[in-house]
N, CA, C and O of each residue as an XYZ file, in Angstrom:
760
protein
N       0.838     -1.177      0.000
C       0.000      0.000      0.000
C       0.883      1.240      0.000
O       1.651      1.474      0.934
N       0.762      2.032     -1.064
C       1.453      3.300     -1.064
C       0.856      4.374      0.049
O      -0.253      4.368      0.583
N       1.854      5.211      0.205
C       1.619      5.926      1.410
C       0.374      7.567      0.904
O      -0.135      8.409      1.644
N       0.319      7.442     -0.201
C      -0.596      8.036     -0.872
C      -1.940      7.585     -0.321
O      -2.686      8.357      0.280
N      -2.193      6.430     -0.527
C      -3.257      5.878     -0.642
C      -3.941      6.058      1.012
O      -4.860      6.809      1.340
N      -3.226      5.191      1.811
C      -2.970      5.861      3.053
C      -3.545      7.347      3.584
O      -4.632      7.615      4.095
N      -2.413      8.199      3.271
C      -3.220      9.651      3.122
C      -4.474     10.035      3.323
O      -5.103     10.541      4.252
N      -4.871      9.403      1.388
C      -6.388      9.955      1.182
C      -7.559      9.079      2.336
O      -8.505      9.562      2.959
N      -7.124      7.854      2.309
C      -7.895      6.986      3.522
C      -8.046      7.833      4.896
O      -9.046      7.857      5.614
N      -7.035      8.404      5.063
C      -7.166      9.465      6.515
C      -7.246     10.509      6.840
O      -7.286     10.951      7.989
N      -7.290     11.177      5.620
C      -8.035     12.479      4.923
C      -9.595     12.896      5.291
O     -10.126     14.006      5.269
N     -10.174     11.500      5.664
C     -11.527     11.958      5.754
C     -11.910     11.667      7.197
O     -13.053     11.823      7.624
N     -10.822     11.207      7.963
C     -11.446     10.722      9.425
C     -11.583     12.589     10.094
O     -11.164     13.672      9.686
N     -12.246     12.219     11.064
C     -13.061     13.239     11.527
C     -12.615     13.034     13.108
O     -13.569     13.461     13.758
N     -11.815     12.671     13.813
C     -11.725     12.345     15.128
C     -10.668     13.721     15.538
O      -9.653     13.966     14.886
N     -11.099     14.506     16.680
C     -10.083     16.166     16.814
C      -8.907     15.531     16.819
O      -8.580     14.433     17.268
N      -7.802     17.095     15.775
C      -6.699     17.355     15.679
C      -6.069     16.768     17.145
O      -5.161     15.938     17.105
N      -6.671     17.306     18.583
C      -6.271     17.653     19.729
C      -7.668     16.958     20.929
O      -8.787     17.457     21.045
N      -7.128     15.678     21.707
C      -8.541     15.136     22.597
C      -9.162     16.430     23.691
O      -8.652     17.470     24.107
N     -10.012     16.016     23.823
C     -10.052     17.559     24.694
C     -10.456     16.803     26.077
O     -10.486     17.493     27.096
N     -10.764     15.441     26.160
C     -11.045     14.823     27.504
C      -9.391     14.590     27.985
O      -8.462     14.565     27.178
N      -9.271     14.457     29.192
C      -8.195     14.389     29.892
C      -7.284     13.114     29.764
O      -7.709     11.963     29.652
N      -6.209     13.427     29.792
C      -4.945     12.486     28.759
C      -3.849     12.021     29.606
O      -3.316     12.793     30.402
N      -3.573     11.104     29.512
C      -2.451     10.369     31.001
C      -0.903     10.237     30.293
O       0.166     10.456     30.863
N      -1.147      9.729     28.608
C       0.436      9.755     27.624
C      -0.586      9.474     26.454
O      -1.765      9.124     26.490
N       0.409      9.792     25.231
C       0.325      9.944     23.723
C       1.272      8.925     23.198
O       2.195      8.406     23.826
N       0.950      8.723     22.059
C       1.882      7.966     20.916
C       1.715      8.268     19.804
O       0.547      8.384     19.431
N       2.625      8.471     19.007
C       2.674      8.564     17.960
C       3.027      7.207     17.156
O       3.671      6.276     17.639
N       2.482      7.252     15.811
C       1.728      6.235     14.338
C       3.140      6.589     14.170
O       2.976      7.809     14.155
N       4.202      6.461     14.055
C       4.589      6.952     12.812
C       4.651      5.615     11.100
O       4.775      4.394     10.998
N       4.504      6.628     10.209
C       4.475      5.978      9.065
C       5.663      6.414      8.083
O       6.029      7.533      7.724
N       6.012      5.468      7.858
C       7.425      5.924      7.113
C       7.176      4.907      5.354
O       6.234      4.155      5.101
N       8.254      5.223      4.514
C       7.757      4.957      2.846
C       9.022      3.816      2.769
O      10.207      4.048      3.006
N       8.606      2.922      2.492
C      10.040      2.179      2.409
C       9.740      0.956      0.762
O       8.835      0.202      0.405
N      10.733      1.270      0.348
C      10.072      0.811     -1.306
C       8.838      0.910     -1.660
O       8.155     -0.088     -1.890
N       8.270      2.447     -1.776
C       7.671      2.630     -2.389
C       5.888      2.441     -1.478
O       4.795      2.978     -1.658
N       6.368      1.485     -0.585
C       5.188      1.117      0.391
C       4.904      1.628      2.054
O       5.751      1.414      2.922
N       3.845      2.194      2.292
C       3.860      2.508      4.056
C       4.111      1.576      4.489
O       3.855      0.450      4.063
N       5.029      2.091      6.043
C       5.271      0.932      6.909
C       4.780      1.787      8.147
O       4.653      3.011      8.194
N       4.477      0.640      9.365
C       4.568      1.308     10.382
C       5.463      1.246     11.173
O       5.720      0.068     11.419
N       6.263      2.139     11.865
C       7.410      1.825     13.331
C       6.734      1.982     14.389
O       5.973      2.819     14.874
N       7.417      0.454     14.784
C       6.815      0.492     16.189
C       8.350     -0.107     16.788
O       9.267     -0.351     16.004
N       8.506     -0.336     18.522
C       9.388     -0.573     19.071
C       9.289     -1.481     19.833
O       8.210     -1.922     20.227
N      10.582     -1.972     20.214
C      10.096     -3.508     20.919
C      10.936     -2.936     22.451
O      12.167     -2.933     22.463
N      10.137     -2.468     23.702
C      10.404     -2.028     24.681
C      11.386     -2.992     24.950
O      11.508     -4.079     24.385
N      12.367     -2.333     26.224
C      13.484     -2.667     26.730
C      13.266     -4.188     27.504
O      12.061     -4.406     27.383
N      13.740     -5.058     28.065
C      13.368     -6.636     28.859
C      13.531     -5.681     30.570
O      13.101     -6.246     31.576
N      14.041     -4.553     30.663
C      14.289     -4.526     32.010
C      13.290     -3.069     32.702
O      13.342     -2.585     33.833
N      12.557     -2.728     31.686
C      11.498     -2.291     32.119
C      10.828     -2.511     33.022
O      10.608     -3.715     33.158
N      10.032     -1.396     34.292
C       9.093     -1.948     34.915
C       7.554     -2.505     34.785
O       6.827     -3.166     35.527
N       7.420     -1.962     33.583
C       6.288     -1.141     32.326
C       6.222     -1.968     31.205
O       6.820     -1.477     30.248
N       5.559     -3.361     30.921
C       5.307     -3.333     29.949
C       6.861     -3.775     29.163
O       7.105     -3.263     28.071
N       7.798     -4.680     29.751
C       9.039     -5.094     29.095
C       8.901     -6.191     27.697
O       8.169     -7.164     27.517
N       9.547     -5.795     27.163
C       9.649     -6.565     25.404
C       8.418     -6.317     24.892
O       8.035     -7.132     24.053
N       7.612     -5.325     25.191
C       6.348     -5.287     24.580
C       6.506     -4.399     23.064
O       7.402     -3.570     22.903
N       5.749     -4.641     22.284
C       6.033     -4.143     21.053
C       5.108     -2.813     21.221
O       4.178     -2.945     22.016
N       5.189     -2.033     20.825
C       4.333     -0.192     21.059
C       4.937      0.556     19.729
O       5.735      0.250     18.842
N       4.187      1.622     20.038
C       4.835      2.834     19.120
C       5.249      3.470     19.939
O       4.524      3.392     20.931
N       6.201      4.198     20.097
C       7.419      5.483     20.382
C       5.904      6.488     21.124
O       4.925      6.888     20.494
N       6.209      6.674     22.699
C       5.347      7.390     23.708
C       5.507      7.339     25.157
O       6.294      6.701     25.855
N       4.434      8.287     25.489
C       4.759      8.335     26.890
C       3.841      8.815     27.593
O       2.890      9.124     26.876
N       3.591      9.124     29.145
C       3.228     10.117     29.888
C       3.887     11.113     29.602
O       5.076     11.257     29.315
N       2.471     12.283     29.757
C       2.589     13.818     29.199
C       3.649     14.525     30.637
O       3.848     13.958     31.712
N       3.994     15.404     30.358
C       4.960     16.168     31.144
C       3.591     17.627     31.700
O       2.760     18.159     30.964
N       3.768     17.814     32.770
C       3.209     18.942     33.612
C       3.367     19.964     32.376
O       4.445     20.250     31.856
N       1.685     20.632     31.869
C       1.605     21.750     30.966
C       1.211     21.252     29.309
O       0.524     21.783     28.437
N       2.183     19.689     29.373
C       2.624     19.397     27.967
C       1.182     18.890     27.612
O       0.416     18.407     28.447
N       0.845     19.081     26.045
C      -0.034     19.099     24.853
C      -0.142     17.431     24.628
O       0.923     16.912     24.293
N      -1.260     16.559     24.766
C      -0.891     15.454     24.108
C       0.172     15.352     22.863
O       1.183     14.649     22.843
N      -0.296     16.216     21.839
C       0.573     16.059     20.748
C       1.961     15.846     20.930
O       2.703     14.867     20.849
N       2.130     17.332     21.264
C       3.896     17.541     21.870
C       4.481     16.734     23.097
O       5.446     17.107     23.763
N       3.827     15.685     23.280
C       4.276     14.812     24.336
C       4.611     13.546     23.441
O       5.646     12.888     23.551
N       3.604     13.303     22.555
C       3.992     11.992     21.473
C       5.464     12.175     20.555
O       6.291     11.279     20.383
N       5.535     13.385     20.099
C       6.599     14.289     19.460
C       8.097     14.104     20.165
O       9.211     13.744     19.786
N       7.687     14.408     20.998
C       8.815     14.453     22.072
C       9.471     13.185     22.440
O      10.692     13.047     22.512
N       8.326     11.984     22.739
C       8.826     11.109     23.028
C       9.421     10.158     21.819
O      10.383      9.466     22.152
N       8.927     10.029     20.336
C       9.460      9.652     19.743
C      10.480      9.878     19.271
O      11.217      9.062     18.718
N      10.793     11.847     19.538
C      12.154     11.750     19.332
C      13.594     11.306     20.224
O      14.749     11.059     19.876
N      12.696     11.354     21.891
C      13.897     10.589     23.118
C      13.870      9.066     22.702
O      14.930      8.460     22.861
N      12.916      8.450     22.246
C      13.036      7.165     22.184
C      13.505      6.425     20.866
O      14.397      5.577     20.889
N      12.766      6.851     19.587
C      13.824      6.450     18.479
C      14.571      7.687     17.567
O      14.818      7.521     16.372
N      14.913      9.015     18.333
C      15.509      9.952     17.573
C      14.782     10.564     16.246
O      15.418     11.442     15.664
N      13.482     10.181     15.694
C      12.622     10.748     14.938
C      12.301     12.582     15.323
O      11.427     12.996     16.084
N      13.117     13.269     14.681
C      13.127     15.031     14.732
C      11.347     15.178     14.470
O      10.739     14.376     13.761
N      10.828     16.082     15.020
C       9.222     16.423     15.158
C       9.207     16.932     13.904
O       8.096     16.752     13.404
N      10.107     17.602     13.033
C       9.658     18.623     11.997
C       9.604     17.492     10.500
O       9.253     17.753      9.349
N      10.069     16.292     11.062
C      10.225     15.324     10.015
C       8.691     14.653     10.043
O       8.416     13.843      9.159
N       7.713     14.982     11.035
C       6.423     14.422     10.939
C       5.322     15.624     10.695
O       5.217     16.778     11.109
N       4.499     14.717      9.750
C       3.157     15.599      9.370
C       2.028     14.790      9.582
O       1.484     13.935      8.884
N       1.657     15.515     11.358
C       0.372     14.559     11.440
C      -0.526     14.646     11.283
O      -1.141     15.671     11.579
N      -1.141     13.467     10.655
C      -2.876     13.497      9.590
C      -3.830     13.181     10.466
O      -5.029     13.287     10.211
N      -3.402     12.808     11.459
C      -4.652     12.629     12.283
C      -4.724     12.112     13.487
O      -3.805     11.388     13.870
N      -5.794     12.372     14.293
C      -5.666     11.127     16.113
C      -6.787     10.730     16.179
O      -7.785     11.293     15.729
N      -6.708      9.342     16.959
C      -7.657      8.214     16.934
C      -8.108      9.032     18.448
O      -8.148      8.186     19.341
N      -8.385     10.150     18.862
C      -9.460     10.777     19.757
C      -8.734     10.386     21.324
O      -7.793     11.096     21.678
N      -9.094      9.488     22.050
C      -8.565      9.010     23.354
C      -8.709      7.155     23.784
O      -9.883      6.785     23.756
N      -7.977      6.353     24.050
C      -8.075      5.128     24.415
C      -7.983      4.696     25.637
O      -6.964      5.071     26.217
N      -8.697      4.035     26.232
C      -8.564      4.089     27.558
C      -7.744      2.403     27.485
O      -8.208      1.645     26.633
N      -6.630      1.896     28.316
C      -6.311      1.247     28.779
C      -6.989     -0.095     29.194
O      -7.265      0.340     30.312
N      -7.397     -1.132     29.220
C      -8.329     -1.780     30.028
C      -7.970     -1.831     31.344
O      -8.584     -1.329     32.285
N      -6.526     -2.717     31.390
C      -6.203     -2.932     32.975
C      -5.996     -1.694     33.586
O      -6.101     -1.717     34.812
N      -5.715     -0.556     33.041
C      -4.769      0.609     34.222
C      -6.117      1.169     34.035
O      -6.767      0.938     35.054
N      -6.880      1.876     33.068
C      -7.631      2.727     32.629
C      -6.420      3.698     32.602
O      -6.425      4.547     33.494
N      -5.631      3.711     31.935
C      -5.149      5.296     31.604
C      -5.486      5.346     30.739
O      -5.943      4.302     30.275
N      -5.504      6.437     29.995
C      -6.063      7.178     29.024
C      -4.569      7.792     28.053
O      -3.519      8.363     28.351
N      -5.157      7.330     26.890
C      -3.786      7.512     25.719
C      -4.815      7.821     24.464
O      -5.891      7.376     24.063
N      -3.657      9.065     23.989
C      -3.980      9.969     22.765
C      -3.189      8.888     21.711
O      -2.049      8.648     22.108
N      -3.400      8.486     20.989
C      -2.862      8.234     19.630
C      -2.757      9.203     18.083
O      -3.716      9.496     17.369
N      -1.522      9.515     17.883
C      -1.400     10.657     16.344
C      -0.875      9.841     15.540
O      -0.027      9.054     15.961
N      -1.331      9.845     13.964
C      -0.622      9.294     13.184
C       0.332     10.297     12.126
O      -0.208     10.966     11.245
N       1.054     10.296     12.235
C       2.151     10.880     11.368
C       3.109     10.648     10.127
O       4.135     10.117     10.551
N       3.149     10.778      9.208
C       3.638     10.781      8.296
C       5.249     10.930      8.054
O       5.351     12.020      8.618
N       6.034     10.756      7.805
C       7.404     11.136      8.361
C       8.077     11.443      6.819
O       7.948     10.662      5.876
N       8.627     12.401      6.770
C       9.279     12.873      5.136
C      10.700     12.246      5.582
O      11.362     12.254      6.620
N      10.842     11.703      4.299
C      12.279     11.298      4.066
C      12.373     10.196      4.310
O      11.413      9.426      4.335
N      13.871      9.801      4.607
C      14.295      8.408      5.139
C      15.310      8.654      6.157
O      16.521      8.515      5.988
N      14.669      9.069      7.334
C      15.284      9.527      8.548
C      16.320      7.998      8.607
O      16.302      6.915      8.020
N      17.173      8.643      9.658
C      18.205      7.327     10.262
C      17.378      7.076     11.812
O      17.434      8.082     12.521
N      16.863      6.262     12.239
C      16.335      5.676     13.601
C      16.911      5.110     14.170
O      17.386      4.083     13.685
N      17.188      5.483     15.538
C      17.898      5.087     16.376
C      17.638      4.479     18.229
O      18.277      4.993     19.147
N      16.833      3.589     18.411
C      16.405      3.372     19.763
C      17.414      3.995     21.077
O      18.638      4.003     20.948
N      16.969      4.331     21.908
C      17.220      5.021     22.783
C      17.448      4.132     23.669
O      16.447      3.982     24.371
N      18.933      2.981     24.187
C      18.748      1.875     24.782
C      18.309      1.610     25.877
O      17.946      0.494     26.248
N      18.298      2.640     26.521
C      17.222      2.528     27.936
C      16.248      2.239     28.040
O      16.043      1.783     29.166
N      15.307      2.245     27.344
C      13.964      1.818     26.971
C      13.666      1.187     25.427
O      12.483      1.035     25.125
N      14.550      0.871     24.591
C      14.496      0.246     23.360
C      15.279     -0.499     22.916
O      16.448     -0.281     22.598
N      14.489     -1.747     22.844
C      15.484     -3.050     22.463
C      15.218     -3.120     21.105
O      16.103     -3.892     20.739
N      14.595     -2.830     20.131
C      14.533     -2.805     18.767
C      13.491     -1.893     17.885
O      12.454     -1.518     18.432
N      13.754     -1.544     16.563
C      12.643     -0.681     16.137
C      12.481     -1.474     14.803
O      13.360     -1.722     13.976
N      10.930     -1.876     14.773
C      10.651     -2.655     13.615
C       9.670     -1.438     12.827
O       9.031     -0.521     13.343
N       9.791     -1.735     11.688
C       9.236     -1.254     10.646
C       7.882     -2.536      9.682
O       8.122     -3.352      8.791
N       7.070     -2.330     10.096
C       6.231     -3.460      9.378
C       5.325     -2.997      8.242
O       4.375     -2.463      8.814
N       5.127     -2.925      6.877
C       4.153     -2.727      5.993
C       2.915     -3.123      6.450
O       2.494     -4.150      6.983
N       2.230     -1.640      5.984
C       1.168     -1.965      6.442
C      -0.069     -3.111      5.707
O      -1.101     -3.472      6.272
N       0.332     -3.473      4.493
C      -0.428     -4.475      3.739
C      -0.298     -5.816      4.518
O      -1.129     -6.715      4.650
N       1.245     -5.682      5.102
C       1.164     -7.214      5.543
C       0.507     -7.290      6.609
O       0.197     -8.458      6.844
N      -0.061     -6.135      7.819
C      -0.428     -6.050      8.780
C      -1.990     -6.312      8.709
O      -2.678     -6.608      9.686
N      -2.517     -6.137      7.223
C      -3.787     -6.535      6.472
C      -3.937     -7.729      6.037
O      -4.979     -8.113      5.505
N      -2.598     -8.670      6.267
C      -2.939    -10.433      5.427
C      -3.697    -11.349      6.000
O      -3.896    -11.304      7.214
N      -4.024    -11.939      5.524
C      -4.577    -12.937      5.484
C      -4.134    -13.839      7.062
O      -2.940    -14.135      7.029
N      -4.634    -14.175      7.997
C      -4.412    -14.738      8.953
C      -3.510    -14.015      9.960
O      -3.126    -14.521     11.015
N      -3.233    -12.873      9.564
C      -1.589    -12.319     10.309
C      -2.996    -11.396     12.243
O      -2.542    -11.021     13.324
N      -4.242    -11.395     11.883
C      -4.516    -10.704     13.282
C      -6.138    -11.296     13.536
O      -6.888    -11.660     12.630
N      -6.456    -11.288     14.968
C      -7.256    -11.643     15.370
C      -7.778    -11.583     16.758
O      -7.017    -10.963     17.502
N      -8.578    -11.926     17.185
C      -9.698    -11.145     18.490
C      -9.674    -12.103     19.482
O      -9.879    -13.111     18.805
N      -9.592    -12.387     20.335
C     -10.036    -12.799     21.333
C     -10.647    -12.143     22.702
O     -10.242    -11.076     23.164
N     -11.829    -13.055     23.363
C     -12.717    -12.484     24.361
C     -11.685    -12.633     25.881
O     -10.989    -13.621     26.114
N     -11.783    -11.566     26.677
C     -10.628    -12.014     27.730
C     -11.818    -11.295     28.724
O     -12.366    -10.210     28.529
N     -12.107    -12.542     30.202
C     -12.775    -11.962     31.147
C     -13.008    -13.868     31.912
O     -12.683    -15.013     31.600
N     -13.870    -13.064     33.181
C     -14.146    -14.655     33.686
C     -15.185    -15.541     32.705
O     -15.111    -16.766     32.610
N     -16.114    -14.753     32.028
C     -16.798    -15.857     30.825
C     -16.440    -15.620     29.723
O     -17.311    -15.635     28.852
N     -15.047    -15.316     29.339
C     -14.899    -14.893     28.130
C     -15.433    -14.122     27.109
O     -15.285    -14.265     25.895
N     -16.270    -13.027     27.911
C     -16.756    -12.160     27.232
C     -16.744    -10.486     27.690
O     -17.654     -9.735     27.340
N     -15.592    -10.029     28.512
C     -15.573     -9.110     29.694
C     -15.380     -8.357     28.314
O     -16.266     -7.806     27.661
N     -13.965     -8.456     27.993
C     -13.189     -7.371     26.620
C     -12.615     -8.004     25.629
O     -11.852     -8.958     25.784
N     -13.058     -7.346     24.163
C     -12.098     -7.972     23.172
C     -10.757     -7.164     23.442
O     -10.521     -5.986     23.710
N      -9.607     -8.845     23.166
C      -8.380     -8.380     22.946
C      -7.874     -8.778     21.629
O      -8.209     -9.783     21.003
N      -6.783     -7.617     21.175
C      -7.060     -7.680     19.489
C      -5.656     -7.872     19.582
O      -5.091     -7.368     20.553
N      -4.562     -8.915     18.220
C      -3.190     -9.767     18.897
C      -2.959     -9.348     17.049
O      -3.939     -9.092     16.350
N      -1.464     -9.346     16.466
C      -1.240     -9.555     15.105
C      -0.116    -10.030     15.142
O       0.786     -9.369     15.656
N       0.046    -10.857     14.794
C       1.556    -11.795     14.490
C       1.924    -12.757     13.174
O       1.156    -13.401     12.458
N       3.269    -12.631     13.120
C       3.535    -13.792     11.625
C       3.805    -13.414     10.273
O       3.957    -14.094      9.258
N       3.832    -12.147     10.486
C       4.733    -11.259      9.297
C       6.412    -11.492      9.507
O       7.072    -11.762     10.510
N       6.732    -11.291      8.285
C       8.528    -11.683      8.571
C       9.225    -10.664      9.129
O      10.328    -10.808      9.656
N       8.409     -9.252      9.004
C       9.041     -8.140     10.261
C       9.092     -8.081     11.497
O       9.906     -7.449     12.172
N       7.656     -9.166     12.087
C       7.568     -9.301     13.393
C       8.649    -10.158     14.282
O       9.075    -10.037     15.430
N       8.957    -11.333     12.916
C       9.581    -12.571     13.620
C       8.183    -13.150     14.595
O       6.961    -13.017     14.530
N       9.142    -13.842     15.490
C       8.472    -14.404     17.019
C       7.567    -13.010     17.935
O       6.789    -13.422     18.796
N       7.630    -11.905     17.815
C       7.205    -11.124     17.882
C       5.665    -10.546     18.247
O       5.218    -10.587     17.101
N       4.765    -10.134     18.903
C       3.420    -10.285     19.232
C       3.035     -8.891     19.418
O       3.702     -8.179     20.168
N       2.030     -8.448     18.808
C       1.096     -7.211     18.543
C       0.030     -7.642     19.384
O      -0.672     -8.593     19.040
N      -0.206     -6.887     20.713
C      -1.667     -7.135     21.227
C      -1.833     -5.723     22.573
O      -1.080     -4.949     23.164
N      -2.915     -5.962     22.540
C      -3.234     -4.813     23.804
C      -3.710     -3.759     23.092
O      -4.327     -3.778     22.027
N      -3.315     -2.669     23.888
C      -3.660     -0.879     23.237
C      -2.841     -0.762     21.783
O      -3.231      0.226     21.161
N      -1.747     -1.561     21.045
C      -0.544     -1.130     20.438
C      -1.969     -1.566     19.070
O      -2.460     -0.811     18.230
N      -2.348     -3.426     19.415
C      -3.207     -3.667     18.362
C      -4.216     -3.299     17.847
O      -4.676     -3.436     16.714
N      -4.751     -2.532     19.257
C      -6.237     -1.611     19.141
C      -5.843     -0.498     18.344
O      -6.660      0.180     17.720
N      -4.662     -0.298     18.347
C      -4.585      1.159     17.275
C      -4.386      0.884     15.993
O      -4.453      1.724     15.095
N      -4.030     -0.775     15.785
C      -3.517     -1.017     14.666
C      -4.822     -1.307     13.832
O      -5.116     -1.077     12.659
N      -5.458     -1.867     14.824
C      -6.815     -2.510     14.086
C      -7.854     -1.469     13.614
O      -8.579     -1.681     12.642
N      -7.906     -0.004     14.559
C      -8.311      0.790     13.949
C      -7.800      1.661     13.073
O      -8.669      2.237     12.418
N      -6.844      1.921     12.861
C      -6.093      2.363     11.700
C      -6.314      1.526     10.442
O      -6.500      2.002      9.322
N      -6.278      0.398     10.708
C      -6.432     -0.509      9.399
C      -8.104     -0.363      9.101
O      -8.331     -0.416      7.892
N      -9.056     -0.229      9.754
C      -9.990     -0.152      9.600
C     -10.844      0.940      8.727
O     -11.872      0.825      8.059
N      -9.836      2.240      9.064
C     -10.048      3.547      8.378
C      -9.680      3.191      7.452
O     -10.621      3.083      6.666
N      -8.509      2.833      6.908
C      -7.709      2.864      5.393
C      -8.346      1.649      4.607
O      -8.316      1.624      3.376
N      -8.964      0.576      5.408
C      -9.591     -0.656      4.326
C     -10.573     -0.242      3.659
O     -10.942     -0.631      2.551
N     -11.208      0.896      4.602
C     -12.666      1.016      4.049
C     -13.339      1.769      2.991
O     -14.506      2.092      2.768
N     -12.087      1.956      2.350
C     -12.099      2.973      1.208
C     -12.565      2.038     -0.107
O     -13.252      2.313     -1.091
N     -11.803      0.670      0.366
C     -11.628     -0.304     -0.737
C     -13.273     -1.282     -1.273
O     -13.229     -2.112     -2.180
C-alpha cells in the first residue's frame, strides 16, 4: 500500500486534531515509505522495564506537567527512536483510548514522516525498532480477536503476528487496538 493511498484513507477521518477529555500519555503512528510502500514503526520495549518489558508499542509516553498530548507523542518519539518532530506531518488522532487494565487514558497521532530519517532506539527503553508494511499487517491470517474476562466475554483483545518483520514477535493490547483501527479507516475505502 502506497503511502498516498494511506493519506487519502485518513483524509476523511473526523476524530479532533487535539482530545479535549483528559490524557495520562500519547503515541505517535509513525508511518514511514520504504520501497515505495507505508510501513509502520513500532518498538520492541526494553526486557528490564518496569512497564510493559519486550512489549512491542509505538514510540510514547506520559505527558509532562503543561505538555499538549501532541507535543508529548513528538517528544517522546524523538527521546526514544531519535525521529526530529519537523520530520512528521500529522494526519490525524484516533481521539482518546482508555487502557483496560490501568484505565489510563492515551492519545494516539498518526504521522507521516518525510524522508528516510536514520532511527535510532534510545537503549534505555528500546530493544529494537521494527518497521512493518502496512499491507502485511492486512494479510490474510496475520490478526485476530479474542474475548478475555471470567466468561470470556468481559473485553475484546485484538493480537497480530507472523509477518517476517515481526519474527516471534506479538502485537496485542492498546498497540493492536490502534492497529486494528487504523487498518480499519484505510480498508474502508476499498
Amino acid at each position: 500500500m502506497p503511502v498516498s493511498r494511506l493519506r487519502r484513507a485518513l483524509a476523511g477521518w473526523t476524530a479532533p486534531p487535539e482530545p479535549r477529555e483528559p490524557v495520562h500519555s500519547a503515541v505517535l503512528v509513525p508511518v514511514v515509505e520504504r520501497d515505495g510502500e507505508a510501513a509502520l514503526v513500532f518498538i520492541r520495549r526494553a526486557s528490564d522495564l518496569a512497564r510493559d518489558p519486550d512489549h512491542i508499542a509505538f514510540p510514547g509516553g506520559h505527558l509532562e506537567t503543561g505538555e499538549r498530548p501532541l507535543e508529548a507523542a513528538l517528544r517522546e518519539s524523538s527521546e526514544e527512536i531519535g525521529l526530529a518532530p519537523e520530520l512528521v506531518e500529522v494526519v490525524c488522532s484516533f481521539g482518546v483510548i482508555e487502557r483496560g487494565h490501568s484505565r489510563e487514558r492515551v492519545a494516539p497521532f498518526v504521522g507521516l514522516v518525510t524522508g528516510r530519517p536514520c532511527l535510532v532506539g534510545d537503549g534505555r527503553e528500546v530493544a529494537a525498532i521494527l518497521e512493518v508494511p502496512v499491507a502485511s499487517l492486512a494479510g490474510e491470517g496475520i490478526s485476530w480477536q479474542e474475548h478475555w474476562g471470567p466468561d470470556g466475554s468481559d473485553r475484546g483483545v485484538r493480537f497480530f503476528a507472523g509477518t517476517p518483520e515481526l519474527g516471534d514477535d506479538l502485537i496485542w493490547g492498546l498497540t493492536a487496538h490502534i492497529v486494528w483501527e487504523l487498518l480499519a479507516v484505510v480498508f474502508a475505502e476499498t
